[in-house]
N, C-alpha and C positions, 0 to 999 in steps of 0.2 A: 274262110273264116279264120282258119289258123292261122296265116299269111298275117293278116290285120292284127293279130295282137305277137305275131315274133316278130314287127315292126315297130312294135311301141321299146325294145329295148335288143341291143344288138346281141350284148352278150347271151339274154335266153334263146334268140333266136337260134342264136348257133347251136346252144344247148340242145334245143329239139331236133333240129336238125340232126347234129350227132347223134342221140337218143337214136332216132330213130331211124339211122340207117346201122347201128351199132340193132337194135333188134329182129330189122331183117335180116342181119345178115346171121347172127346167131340162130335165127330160126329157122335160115337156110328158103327164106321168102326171094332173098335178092343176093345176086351176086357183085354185090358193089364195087367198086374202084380202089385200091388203096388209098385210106385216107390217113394222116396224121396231123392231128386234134393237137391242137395250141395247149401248152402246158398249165394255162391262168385259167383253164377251166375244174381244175382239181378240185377246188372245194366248194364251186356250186354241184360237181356230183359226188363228191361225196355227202351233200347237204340232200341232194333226191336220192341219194341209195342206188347211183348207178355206177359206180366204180367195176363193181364185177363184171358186168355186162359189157362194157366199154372196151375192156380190157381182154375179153373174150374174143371181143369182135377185132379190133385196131393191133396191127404189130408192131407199132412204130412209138407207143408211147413210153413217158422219163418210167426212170427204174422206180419213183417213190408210187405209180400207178400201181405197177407188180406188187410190190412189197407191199402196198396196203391192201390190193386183191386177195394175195394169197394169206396174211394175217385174216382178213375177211372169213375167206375161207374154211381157214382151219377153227377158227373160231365157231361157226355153221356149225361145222360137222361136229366137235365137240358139243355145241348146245341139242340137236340132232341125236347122238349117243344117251347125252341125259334123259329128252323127251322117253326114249325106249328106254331106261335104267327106269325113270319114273312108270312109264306105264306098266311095266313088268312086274315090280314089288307093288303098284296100289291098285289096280284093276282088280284085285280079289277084295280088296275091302271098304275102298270107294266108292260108291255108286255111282254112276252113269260118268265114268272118267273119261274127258277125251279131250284131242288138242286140237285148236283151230291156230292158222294162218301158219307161220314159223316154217317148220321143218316139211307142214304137210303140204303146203301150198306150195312150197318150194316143189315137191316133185309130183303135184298135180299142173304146173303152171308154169315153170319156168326150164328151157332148152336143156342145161344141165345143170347137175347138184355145184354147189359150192357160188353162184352168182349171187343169190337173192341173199339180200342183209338183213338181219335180223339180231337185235340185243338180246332178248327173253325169250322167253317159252310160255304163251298161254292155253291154260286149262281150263276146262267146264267141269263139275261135276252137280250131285243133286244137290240140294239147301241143306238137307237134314243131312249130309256129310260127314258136316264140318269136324268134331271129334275127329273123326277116323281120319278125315285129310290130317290133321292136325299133326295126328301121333305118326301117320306113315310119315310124314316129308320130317319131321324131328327125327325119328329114325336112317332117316338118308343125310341128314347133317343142315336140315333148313332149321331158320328159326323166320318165326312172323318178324313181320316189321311195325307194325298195331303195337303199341305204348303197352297194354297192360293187356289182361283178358275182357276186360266189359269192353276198352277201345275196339279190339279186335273181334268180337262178337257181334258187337253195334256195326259196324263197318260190314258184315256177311249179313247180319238181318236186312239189313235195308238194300244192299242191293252194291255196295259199291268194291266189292271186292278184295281181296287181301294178295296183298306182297310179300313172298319170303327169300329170303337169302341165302347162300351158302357162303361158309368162311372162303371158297376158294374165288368170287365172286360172282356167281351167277344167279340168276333172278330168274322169278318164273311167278305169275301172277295166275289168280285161280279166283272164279266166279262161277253161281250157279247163276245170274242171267248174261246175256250175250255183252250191254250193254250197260251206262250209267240207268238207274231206272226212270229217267225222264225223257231220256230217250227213246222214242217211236219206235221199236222195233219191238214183233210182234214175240210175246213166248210162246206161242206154237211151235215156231223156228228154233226153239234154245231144247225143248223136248226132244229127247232122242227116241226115235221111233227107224226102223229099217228103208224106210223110203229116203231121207235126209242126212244118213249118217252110215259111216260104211270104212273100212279098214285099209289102212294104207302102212306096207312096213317099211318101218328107221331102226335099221342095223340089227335087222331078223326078224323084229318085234315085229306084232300086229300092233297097229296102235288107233285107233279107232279117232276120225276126224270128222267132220263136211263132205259130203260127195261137191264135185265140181261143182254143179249147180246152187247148191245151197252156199258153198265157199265165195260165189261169185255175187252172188246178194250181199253179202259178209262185208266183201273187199271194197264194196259199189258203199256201201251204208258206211263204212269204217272212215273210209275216203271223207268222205263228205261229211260227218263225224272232226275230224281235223282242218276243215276247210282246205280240201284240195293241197293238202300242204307239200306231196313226194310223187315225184315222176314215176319209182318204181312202181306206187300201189297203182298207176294206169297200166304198168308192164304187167303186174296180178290180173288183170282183167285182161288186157288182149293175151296175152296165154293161155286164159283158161278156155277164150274163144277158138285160139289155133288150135289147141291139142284134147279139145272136147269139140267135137263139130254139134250142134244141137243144143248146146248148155243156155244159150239166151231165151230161146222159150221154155225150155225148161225151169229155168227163173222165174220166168214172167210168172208160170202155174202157180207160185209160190208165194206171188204177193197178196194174193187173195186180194181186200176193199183197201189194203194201206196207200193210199196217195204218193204217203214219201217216200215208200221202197218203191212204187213205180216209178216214181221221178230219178229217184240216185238210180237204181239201174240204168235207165235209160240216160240217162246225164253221163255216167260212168262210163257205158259199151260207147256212147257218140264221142267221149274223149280221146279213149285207145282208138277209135275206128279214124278220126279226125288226124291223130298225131300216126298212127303206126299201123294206118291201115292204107289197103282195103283189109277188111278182116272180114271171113265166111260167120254167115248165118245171121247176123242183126237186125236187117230189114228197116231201117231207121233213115231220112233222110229228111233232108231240108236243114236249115239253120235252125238253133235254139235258144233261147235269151240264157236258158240255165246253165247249159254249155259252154256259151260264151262268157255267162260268170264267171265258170269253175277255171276255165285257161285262161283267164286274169289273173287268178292266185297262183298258176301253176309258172306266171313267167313275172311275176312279181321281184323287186329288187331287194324287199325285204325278207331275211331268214325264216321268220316264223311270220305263222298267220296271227293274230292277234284275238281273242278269248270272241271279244265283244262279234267282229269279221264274221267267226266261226257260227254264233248264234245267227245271225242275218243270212247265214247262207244255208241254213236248216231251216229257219221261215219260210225263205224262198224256194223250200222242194216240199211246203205241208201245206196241204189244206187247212183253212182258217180253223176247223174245228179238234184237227190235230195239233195247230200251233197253240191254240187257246187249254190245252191238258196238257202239252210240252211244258209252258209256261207254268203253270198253275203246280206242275210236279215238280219242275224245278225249283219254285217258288216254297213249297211246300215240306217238300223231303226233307229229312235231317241228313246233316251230312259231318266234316269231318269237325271245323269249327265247332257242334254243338256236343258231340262227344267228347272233345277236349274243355271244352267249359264245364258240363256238368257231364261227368262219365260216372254215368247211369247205370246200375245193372240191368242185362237182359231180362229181370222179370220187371223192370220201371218203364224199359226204354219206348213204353207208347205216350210218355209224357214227352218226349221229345216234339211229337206234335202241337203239344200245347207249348213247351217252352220256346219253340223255336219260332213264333211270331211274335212271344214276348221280347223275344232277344233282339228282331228286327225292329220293334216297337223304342227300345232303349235305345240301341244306332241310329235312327229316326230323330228322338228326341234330343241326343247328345251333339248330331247334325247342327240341330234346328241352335242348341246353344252356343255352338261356335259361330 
């Protein structure tokens, strides 16, 4: 199956190919051959996030490979020290603080520290927080990026999250749910209970994250979430399969009735398993249309996926009666356009519901009069 779409275009071919013998051999799966990888593939990996990995593996690559590596790197490990500076000062007055993907995934998932790329830093905590998030990360030197206070209120009631900044320039985004709230993804899973969530330390700190298995749901949904858009987030998941043996049924426990977490799972482990496998413990075979969608996007000539792509390929992992409330909450939710039109205070803002199909109603008719 793989074969048949790294033939639809040469250069991803070769991408994969490298990818994935740059994984085994990092993993220590394969003892491959010296290779040295044609210089004109730099910036479709640094476009998938595999620069580290690459570089880890191949001795023979130009020096701008290194020197983006190791800036990669160091960058990591500074974003990595924050995550622990943050969890240190707000864990006492936060509730339920914890960081998924970033720094944690990194050393539940990937061979060694300093490969996996990452910009930011995200954080969970409770809804009813927010105050105290507020005042600790102001006191570490963040400021929100939310326009005003009702902006930045409205934007954490509904569900879509807030961005803050530091003057030195680092970002760290912070949500009490996993996901946009139209998104299928269950809040069972965003609850921190001692079965799902468990302690991993960055630079001494305990810093409380995802166990592997709940991480690998995460990384399968997040994927498919962006339409398939980065090779590394498959290196997320065949990692977490090599250095957790057992984490794919332990997944599975966790989908309980959701359709689409069983499909991105399974669409996700058969993509790692496809490109970078064999890989222990899956149990998955045969061809799959969804699979074979997802490595269309993954060897695509264009940079990014496209908004509209991304919708159709979350259709196509939900059952009708999931797509039909995906839709309807997408449709429905207020989001950031209706808080910059009328910013509402937190004690109004369930008029957003009403206002915000009058607002599609006027774009409708304004439509209709052009």
């Amino acid at each position: 199956m793989v074969g048949f779409f790294w033939m639809n275009g040469r250069l991803m071919n070769e991408m994969i190919q490298l990818s994935r013998a740059a994984f085994r051999r990092s993993f220590g799966l394969e003892n491959t051959p010296p290779i040295t990888p044609s210089d004109s593939w730099f910036d479709a990996a640094r476009r998938h996030r595999m620069i580290g990995l690459w570089t880890d593996a191949f001795d023979s690559l130009p020096s701008r490979w290194k020197t983006a590596a190791y800036g990669q790197a160091l960058f990591t490990a500074r974003l990595s020290d924050e995550a622990a500076r943050i969890a240190d000062a707000l864990s006492g007055s936060v509730e339920g603080l914890r960081v998924v993907k970033g720094p944690a995934l990194e050393k539940q998932a990937w061979p060694r520290l300093g490969l996996r790329s990452f910009d930011d830093l995200d954080f969970r905590c409770k809804k009813d927080a927010l105050p105290a998030l507020v005042d600790g990360l102001s006191a570490l030197g963040y400021q929100v990026k939310a326009q005003d206070d009702h902006h930045r209120d409205n934007l954490w009631h509904f569900g879509w999250g807030l961005e803050f900044r530091h003057p030195t320039g680092l970002m760290i985004e912070v949500n009490h749910r996993m996901f946009p709230p139209h998104f299928p993804w269950p809040e069972r899973l965003t609850r921190q209970n001692s079965e799902q969530w468990a302690f991993v330390e960055l630079n001494g700190t305990p810093v409380c994250c995802p166990v592997p298995s709940l991480h690998l749901l995460l990384v399968c949904a997040h994927a498919a979430w962006h339409g398939w858009e980065r090779l590394a987030w498959i290196v997320d998941m065949a990692g977490l399969l090599i250095r957790h043996p057992g984490v794919f049924p332990q997944a599975q426990s966790m989908v309980g009735g959701s359709t689409f977490l069983n499909n991105t799972l399974e669409c996700g482990c058969r993509i790692a398993s496809e490109i970078f496998g064999p890989l222990p413990g899956i149990g998955l075979s045969g061809a799959d249309p969804l699979t074979a969608q997802a490595i269309k996007r993954l060897v695509r000539d264009k940079p990014d996926v496209p908004l509209q792509t991304q919708r159709e390929i979350h259709h196509h992992l939900m059952s009708l009666p999931e797509r039909a409330v995906y839709t309807a909450r997408r449709l429905a939710t207020p989001g950031d356009p209706d808080f910059i039109s009328w910013p509402l205070p937190p004690c109004l803002n369930g008029l957003y519901w009403i206002t915000r199909p009058v607002r599609g109603l006027l774009k409708g008719l304004k439509r209709i009069e052009r």
